[in-house]
N, CA, C and O atoms as CSV, one atom per row, in Angstrom:
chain,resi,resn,atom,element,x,y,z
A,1,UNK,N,N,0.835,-1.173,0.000
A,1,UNK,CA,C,0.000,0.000,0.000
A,1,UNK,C,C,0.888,1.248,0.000
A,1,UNK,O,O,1.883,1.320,0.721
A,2,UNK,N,N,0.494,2.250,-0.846
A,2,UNK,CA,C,1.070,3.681,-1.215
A,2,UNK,C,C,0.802,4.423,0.169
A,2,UNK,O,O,-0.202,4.123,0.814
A,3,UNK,N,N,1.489,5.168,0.524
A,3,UNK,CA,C,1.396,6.432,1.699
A,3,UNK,C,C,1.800,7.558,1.351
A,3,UNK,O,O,3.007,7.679,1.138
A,4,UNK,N,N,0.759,8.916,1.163
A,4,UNK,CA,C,1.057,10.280,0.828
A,4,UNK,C,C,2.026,10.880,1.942
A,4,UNK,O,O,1.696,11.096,3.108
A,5,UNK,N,N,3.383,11.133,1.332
A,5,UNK,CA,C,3.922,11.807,2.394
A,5,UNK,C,C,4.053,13.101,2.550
A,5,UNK,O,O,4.358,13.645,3.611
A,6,UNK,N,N,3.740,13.871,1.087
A,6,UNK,CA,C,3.473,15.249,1.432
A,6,UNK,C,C,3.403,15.214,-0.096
A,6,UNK,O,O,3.750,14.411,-0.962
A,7,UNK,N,N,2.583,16.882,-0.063
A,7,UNK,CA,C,1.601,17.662,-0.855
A,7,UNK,C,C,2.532,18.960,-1.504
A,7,UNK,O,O,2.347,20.132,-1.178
A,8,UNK,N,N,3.679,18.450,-2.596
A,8,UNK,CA,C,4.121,19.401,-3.289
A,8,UNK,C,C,2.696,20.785,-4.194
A,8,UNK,O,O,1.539,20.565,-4.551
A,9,UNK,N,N,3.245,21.645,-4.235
A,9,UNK,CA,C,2.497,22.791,-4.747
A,9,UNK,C,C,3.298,22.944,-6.099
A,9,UNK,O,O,2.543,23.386,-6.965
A,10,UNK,N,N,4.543,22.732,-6.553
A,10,UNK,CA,C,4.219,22.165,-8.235
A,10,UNK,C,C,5.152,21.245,-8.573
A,10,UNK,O,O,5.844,20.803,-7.656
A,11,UNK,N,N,5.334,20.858,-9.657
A,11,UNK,CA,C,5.788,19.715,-9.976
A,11,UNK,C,C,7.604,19.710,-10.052
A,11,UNK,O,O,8.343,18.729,-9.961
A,12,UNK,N,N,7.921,20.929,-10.217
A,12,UNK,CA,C,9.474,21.105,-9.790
A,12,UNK,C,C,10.024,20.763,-8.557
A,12,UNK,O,O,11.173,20.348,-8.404
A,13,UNK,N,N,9.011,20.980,-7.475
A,13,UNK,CA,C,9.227,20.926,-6.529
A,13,UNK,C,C,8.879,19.437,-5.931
A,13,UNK,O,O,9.394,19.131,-4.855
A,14,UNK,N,N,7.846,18.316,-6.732
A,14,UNK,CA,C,7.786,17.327,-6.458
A,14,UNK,C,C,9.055,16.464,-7.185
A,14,UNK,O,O,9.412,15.463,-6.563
A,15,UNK,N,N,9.571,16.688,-8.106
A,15,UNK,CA,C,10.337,16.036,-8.511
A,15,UNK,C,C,12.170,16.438,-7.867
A,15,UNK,O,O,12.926,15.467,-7.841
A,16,UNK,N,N,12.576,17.407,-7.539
A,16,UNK,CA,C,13.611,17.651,-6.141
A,16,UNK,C,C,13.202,16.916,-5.212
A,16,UNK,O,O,13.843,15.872,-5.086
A,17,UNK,N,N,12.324,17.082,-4.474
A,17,UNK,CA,C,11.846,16.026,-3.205
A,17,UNK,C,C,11.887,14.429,-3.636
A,17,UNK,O,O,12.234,13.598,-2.796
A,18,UNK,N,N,11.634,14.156,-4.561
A,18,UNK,CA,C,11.490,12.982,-5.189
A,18,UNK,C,C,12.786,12.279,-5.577
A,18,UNK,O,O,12.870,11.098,-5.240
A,19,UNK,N,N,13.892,12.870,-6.288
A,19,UNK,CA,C,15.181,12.841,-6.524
A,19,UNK,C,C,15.883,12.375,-4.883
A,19,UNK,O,O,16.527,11.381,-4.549
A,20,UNK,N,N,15.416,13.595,-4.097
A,20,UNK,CA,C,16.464,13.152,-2.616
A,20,UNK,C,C,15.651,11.904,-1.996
A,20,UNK,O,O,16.326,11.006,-1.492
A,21,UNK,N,N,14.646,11.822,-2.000
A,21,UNK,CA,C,13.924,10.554,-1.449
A,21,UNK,C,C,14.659,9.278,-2.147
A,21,UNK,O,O,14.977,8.304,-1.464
A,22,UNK,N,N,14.934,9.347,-3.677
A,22,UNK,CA,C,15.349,8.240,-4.090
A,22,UNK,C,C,17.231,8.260,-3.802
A,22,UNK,O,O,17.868,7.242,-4.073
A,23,UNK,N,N,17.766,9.193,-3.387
A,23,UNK,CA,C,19.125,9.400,-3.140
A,23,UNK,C,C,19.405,8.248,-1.561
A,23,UNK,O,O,20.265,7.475,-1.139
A,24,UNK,N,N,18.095,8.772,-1.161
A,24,UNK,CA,C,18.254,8.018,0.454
A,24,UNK,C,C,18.012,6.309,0.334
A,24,UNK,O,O,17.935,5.620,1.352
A,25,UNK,N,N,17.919,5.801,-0.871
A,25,UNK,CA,C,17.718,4.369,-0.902
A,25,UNK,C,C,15.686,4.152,-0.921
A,25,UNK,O,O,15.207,3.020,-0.988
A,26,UNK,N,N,14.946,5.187,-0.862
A,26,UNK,CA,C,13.523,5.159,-1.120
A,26,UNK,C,C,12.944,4.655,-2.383
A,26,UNK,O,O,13.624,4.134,-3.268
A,27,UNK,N,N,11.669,4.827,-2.437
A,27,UNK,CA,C,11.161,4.520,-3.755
A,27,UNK,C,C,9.962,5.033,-4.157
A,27,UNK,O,O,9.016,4.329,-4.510
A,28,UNK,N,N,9.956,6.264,-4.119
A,28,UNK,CA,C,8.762,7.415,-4.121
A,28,UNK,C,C,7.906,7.310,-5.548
A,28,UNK,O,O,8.283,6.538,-6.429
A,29,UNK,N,N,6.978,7.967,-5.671
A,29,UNK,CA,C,5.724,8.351,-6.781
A,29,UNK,C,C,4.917,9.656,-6.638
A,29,UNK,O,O,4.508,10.156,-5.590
A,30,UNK,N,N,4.827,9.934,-7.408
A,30,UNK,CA,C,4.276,11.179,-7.767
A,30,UNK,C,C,3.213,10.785,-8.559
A,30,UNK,O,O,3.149,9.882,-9.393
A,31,UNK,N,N,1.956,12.005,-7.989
A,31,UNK,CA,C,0.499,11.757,-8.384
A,31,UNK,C,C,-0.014,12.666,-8.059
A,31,UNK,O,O,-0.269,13.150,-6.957
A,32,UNK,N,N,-0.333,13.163,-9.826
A,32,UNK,CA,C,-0.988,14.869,-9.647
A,32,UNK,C,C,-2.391,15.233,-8.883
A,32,UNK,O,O,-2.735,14.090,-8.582
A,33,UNK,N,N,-3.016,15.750,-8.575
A,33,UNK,CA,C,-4.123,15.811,-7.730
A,33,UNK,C,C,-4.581,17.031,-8.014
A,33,UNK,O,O,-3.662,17.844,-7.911
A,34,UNK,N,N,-5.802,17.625,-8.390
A,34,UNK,CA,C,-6.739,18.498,-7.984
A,34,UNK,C,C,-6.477,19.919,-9.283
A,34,UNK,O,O,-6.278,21.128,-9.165
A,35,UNK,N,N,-6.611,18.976,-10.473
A,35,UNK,CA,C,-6.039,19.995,-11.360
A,35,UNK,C,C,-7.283,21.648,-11.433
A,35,UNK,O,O,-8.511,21.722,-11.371
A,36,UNK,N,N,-6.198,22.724,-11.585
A,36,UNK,CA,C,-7.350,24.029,-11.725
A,36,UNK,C,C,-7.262,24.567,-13.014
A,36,UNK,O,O,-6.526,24.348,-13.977
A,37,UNK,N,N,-8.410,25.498,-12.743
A,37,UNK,CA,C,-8.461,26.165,-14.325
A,37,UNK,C,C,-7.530,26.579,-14.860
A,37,UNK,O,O,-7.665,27.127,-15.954
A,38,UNK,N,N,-6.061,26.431,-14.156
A,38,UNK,CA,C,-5.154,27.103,-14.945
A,38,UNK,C,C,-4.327,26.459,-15.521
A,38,UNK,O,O,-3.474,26.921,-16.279
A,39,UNK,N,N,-4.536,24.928,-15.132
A,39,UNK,CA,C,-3.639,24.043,-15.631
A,39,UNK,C,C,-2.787,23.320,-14.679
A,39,UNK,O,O,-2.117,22.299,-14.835
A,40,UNK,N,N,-2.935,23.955,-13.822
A,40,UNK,CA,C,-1.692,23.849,-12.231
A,40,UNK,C,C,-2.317,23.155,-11.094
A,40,UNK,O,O,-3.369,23.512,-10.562
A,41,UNK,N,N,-1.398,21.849,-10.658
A,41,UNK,CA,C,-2.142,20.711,-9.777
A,41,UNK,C,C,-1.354,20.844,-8.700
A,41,UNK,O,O,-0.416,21.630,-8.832
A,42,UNK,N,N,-1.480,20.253,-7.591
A,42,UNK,CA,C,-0.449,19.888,-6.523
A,42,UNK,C,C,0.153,18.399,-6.546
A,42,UNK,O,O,-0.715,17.526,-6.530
A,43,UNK,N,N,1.040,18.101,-6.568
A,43,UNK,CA,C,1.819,16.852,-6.967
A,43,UNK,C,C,1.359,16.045,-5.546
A,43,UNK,O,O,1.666,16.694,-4.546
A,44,UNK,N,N,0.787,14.951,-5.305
A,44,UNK,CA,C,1.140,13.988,-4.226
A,44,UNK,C,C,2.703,12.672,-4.305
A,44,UNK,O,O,2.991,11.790,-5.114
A,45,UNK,N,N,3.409,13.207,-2.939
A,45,UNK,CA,C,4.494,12.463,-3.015
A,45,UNK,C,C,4.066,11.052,-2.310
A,45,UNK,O,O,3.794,11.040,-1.110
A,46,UNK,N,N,4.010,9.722,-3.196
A,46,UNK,CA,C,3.943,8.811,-2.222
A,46,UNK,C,C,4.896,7.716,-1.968
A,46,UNK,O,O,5.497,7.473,-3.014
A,47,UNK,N,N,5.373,6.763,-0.747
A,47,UNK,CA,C,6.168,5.742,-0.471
A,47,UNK,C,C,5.282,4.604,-0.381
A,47,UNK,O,O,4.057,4.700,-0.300
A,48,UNK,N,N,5.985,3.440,-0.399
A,48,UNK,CA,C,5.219,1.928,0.098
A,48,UNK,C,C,5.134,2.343,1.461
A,48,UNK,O,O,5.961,3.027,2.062
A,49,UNK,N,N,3.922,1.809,1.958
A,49,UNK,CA,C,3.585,2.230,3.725
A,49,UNK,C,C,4.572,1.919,4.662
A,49,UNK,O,O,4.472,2.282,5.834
A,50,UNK,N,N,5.795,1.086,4.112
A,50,UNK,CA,C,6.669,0.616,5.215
A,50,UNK,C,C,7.929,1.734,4.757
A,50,UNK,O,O,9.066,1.478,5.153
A,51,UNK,N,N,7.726,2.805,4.030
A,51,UNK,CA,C,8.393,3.240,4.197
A,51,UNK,C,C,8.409,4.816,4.467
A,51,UNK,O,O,9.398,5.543,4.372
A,52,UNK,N,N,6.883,5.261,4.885
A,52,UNK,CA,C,7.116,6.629,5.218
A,52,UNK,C,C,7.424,7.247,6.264
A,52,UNK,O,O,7.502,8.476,6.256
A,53,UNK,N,N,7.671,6.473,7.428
A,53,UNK,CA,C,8.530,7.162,8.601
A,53,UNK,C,C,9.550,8.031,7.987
A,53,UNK,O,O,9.659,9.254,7.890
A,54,UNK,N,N,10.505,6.692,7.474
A,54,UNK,CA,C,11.916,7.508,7.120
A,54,UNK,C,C,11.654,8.857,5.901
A,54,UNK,O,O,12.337,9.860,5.697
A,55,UNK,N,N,10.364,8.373,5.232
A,55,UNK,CA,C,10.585,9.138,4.237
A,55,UNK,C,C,9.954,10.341,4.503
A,55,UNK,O,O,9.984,11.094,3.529
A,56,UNK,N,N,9.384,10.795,5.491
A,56,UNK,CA,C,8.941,11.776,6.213
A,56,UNK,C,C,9.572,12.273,7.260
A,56,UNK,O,O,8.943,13.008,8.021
A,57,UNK,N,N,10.859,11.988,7.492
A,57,UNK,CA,C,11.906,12.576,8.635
A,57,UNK,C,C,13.009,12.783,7.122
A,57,UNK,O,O,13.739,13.768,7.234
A,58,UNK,N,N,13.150,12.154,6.066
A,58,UNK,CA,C,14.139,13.022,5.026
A,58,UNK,C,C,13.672,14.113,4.863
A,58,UNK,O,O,14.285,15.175,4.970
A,59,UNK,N,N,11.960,13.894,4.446
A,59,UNK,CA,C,11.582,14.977,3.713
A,59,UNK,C,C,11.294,16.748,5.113
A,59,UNK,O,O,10.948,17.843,4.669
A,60,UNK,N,N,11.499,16.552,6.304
A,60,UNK,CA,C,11.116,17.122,7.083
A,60,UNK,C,C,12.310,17.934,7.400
A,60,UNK,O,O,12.321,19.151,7.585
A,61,UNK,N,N,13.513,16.961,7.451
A,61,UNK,CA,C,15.098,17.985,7.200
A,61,UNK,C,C,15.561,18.612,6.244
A,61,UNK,O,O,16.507,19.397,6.303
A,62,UNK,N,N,14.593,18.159,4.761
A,62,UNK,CA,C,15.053,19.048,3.598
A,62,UNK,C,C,13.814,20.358,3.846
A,62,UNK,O,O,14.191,21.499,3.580
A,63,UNK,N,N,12.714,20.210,4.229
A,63,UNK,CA,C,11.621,21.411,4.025
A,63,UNK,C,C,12.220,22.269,5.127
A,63,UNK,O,O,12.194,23.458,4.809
A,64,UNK,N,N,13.045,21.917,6.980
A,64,UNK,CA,C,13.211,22.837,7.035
A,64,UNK,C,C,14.522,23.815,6.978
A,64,UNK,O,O,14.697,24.820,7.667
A,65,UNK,N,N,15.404,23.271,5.980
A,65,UNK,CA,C,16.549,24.124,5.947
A,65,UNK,C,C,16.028,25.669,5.108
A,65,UNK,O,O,16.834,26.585,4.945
């Protein structure tokens, strides 16, 4: 089973997060969500469920530098 580990706001930014997730030995997915009239979605980042602890303490030291 997939686990959303966080809610990029665009897709540059899901795919950096996505890159270091897979740097750490992860195995992330991306899944656009909630497209608007302008064309512009928010990316969902997800892991296999056994792996979003870690992948939510990577992603928590890269959001707050």
């Amino acid at each position: 089973m997939w686990t959303v580990v966080y809610v990029a706001p665009t897709k540059s930014t899901a795919e950096r997060l996505k890159n270091m997730l897979q740097k750490e030995g992860l195995l992330p997915m991306l899944r656009p969500v909630g497209l608007g009239e302008d064309g512009r979605c928010n990316i969902e980042i997800l892991v296999p469920e056994s792996e979003a602890e870690e992948a939510s303490q990577v992603l928590g030291k890269a959001l707050i530098r």
